[in-house]
N, C-alpha and C positions, 0 to 999 in steps of 0.2 A: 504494500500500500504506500503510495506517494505522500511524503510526511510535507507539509507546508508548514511553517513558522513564523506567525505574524510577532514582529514588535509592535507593541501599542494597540489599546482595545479601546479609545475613544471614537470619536464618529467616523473617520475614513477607516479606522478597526474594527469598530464594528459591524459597518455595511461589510466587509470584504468578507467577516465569518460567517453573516448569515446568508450572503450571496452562496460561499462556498456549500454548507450545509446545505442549504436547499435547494442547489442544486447537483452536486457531485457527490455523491455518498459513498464515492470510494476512494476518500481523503483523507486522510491524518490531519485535523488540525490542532496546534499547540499555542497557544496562546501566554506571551511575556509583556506584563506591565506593571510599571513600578508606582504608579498609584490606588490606593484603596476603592476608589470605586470607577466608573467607567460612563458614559453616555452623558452629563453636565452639561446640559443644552444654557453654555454662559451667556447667551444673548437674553437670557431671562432674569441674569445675576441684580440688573439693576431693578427693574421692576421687585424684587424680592427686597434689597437695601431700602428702597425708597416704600415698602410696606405697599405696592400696588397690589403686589399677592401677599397672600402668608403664611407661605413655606415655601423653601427651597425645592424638597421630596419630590414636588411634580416636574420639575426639572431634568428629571432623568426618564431615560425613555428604553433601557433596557439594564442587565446587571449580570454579573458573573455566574448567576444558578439560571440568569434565562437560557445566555449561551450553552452553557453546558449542559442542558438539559436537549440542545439542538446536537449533543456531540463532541463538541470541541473541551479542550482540556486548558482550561486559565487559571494564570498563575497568578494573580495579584500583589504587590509588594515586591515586586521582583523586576530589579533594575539590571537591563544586560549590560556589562561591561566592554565587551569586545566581541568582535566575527572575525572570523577566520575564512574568508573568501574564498579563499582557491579550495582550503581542503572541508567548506560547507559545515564549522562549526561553530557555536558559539560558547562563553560564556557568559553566565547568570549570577547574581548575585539574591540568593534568597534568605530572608532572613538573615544573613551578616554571613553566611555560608557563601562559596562560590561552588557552582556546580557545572558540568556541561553537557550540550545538545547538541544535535544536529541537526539537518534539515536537507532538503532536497530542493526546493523553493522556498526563497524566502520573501514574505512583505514588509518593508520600512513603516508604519505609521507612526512615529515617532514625534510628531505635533509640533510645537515650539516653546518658546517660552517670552516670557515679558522682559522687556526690558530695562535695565536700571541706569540711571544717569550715571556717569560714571566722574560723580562731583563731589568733594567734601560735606561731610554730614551725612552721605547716603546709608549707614549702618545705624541711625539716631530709629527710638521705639514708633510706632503709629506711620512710619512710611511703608505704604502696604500697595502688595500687587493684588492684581484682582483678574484673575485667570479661570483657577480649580473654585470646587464646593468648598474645599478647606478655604481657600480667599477670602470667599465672599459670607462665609462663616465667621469665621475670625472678626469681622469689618464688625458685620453685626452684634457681635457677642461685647464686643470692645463700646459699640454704642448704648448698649445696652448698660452697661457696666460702670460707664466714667462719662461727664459731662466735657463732650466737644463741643464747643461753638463754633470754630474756625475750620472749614474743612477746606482744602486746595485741592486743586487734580489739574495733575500735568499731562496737557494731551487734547488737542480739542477735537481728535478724530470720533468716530461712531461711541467706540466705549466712555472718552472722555464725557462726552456731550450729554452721554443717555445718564453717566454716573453724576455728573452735576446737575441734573433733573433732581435725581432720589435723593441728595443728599439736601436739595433746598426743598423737599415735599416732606422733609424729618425737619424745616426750619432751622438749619444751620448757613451760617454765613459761607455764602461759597463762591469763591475765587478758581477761575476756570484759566489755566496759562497754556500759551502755546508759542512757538519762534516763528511759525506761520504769521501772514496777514489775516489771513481770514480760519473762518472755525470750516470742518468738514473742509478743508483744502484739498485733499485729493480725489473728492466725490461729487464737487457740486462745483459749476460756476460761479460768480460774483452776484451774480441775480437772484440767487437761492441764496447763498450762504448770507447775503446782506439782511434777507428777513429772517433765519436763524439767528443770527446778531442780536435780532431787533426781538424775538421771539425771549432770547435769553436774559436779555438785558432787562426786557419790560415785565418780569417774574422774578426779576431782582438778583439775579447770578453777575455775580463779576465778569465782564470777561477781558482781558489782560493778552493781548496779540505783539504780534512783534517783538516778543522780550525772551529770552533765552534765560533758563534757572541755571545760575550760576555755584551756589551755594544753599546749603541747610545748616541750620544753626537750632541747639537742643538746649533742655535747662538741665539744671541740676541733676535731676533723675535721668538723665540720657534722653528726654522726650523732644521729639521736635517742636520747635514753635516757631519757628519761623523760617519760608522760602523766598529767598533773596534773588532777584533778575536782574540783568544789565539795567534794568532802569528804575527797579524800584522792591521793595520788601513787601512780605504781606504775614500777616500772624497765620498760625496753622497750629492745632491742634491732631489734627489729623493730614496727610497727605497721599494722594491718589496716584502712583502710575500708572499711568494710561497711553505710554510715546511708541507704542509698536510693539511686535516679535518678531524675534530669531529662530528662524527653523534651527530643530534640533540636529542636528547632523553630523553628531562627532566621532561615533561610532564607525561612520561609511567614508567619510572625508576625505581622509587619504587614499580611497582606493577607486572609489566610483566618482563619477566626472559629475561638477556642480557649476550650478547659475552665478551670475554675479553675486547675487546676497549670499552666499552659504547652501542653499538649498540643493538636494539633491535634481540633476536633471535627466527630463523624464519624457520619452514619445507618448506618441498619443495613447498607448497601450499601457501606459504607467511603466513602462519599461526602461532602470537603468543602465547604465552602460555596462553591466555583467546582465546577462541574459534569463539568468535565474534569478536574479533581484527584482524588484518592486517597490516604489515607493509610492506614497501618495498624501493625499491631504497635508497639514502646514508643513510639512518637511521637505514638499516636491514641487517644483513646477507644475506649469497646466499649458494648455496651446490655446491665447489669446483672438479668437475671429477676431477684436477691433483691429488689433496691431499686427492680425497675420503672423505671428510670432511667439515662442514660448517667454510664458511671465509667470512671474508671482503672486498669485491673489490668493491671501488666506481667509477662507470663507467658511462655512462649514456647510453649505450647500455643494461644494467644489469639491470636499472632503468625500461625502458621503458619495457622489458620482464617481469620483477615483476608484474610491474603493469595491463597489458596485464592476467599475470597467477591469482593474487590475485581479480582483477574484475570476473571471470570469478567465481572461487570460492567463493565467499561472495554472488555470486547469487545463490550457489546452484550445480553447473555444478562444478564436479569431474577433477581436471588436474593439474599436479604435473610438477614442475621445472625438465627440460631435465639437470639439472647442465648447469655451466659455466668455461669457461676457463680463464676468463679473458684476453682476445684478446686484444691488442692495439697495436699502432701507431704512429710511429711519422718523422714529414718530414721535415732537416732544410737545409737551402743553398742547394736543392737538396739531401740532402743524405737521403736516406728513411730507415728505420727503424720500422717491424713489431714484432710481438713478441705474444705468448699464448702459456697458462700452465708455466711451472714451468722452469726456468735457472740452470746451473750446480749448479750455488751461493746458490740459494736459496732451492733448494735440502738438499746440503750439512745441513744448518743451521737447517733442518727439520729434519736430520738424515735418510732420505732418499737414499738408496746404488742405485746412476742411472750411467750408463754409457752414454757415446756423442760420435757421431757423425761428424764430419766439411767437409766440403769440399766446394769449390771454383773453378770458372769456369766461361767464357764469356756464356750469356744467351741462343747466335743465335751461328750457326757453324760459323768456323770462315770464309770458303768461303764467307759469307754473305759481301758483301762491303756494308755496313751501319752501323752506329755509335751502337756499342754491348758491352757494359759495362759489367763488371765483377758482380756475383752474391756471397755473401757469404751465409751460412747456413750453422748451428748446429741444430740437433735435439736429443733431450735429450730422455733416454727411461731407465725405472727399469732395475736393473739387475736379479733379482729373477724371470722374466716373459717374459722381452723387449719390453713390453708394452709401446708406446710413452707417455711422460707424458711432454713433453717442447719441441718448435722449436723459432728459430731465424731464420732472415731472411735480408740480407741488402744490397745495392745496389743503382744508382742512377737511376736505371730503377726502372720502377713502378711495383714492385713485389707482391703489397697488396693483390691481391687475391688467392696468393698460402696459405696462412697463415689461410682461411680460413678450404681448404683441413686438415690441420693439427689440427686446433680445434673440427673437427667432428671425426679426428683419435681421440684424446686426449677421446673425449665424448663415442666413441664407443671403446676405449680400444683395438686401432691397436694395433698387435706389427709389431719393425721396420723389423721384415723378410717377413710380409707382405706386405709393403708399397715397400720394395727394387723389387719383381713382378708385384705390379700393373699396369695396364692397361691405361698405358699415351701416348696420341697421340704427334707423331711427324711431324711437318714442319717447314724445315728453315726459313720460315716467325716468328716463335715464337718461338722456342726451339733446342736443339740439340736431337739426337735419341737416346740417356742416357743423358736426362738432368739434372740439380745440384740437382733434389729430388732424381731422382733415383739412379744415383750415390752418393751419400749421404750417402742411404740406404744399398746399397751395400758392403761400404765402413765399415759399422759399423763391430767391432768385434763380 
């Protein structure tokens, strides 16, 4: 029987065991991770801090007795040390023991991890990552426990943004810093991220652009109290990172071939440069439809599709990544904010010649007497082809699933003079009869 050895049983480890299992029943699979539990759906982490929910528990969406009860044999607590590539071994470190295995195929899921400022005062008490259930555990428990007022969070990407939400819905003073101009800088244009700004600011959250945290400074008890930037100080009682992750990949590094950032890199099959390797989800590349190129997008929808595509291949069965757009999300005080493929910004910086799209407009006609919020949308498209390659989308109505439409344009390589005829049904109940895509479309030069 063909022994498979997945590292990491989080979301792109997960999907790959239960792909395996249900479909190949004549696998070996052995499962090594070195955290206590597995499946922490963290895009929930905030909502659970800021008490929208109240409990973490439904956060997880599978566990080490469900696996195994599909077959697979998990190890938990169990941190590999080393593989031995050529001769298909590794070691384990379980329980403070090291042990070894082998395999015949092996999967990387190996996730990442957060990153630390690499600044004076970074070891001071209450400066906390917010990653694992243990993270966002701790955060709470410490809220619970001692009276914070001053909470900071460094980072004003997706996690920053959503975690300075929750910490001023617990009415703590919060201070949101970033070296960025704007918040959400690598997901939204200037046009969106202006009313996030303005979103944040008018619910009373700091927010502090332009300034680089130079320095943490603690009191007596080792505790931090204050984050100092090139331009100015702020008290903290508590402090947030939030500035990104590092694929974990140190394990493989020296042997199998990696992306610019560290990450392992990967064909469309999840396939590293050793043939029997796999990697997938934070620790691997993905093949970008905007850029036509492999990139890094850590998602956990990217995650679970790896691991889906790379189970399937490691048994044998031919199927290659559809690419990704890198689709995402985000919803704060009501204001919603979708976003796939590529922003006018981030074009530019690729050298990328793309032309846009805007247009704005209430959802429903306005006969409708019912509450019809305003829709904004950009949608970004080459000028050499007009091939869509980016859409924005925002509003405090629940737009989420138009963004979809546009990630399958992005994949299938619409252009926008297609999209401006396509075949969209109208009723006043939903839409107007030139709703904001189509006129959008139309609108482009």
């Amino acid at each position: 029987m063909e022994k498979i050895v997945i590292i990491g049983a989080n979301h792109a480890g997960t999907a790959a065991i239960k792909t395996i299992l249900s479909n190949y029943k004549d696998k070996e699979v052995v499962v090594y991770d070195k955290n206590s539990n597995i499946s922490f759906l963290g895009c929930g982490m905030a909502l659970w801090i800021g008490e929208q929910i109240s409990s973490g528990e439904g956060l997880f969406y599978s566990s080490k007795e469900d696996l195994e009860s599909m077959g697979a044999k998990v190890n938990m607590n169990s941190e590999v040390k080393s593989v031995d590539f050529i001769n298909k071994k590794i070691v384990v470190s379980v329980e403070g023991n090291d042990i070894e295995d082998n395999y015949d195929k092996l999967i990387l899921a190996t996730g990442s991890t957060p990153r630390m400022l690499d600044i004076e005062g970074n070891d001071l008490n209450n400066i906390q990552m917010v990653k694992l259930y243990q993270n966002a555990k701790e955060v709470i428990v410490k809220l619970e426990k001692e009276k914070f007022e001053n909470v900071v969070v460094i980072g004003a990407g997706y996690i920053g943004v959503e975690l300075a939400e929750a910490f001023k819905r617990l009415d703590k003073n919060v201070t949101l810093i970033d070296h960025c101009p704007r918040v959400l800088n690598g997901y939204y244009d200037d046009i969106f991220t202006d009313e996030m700004e303005r979103n944040l600011s008018n619910h009373g959250i700091n927010v502090a652009l332009n300034e680089t945290v130079i320095k943490f400074t603690g009191d007596e008890n080792n505790n931090v109290n204050k984050v100092i930037t090139d331009k100015k100080e702020y008290n903290a009682d508590m402090v947030i990172m939030a500035v990104g992750f590092n694929p974990n990949t140190d394990i493989g590094k020296n042997y199998l071939k990696l992306y610019e950032n560290g990450a392992y890199l990967t064909n469309k099959k999840c396939q590293t440069s050793d043939k029997d390797v796999y990697a997938i989800g934070d620790c691997a590349t993905v093949y970008n439809n905007a850029i036509e190129n492999y990139d890094y997008i850590a998602l956990a929808t990217n995650a679970v599709r790896s691991g889906i595509i790379a189970a399937h291949n490691v048994c044998g069965t031919n199927i290659e990544s559809e690419g990704v757009q890198g689709s995402s999300a985000i919803s704060i005080y009501n204001l919603n904010m979708v976003s796939t493929g590529l922003t006018v910004s981030q074009a530019k910086s690729m050298n990328i010649d793309v032309d846009y799209t805007d247009y704005e407009d209430t959802k429903k006609p306005a006969f409708m007497e019912v509450e019809n919020p305003k829709v904004k949308i950009r949608i970004v498209y080459r000028k050499e082809d007009r091939v869509i390659v980016g859409t924005q989308i925002m509003s405090t109505y629940d737009i989420s699933m138009g963004i979809h439409m546009f990630s399958l344009a992005i994949q299938e390589k619409l252009t926008i003079d297609k999209l401006a005829l396509l075949d969209l049904f109208f009723l006043p109940h939903f839409n107007q009869p030139y709703n904001f895509i189509t006129m959008a479309a139309l609108n482009a030069k």
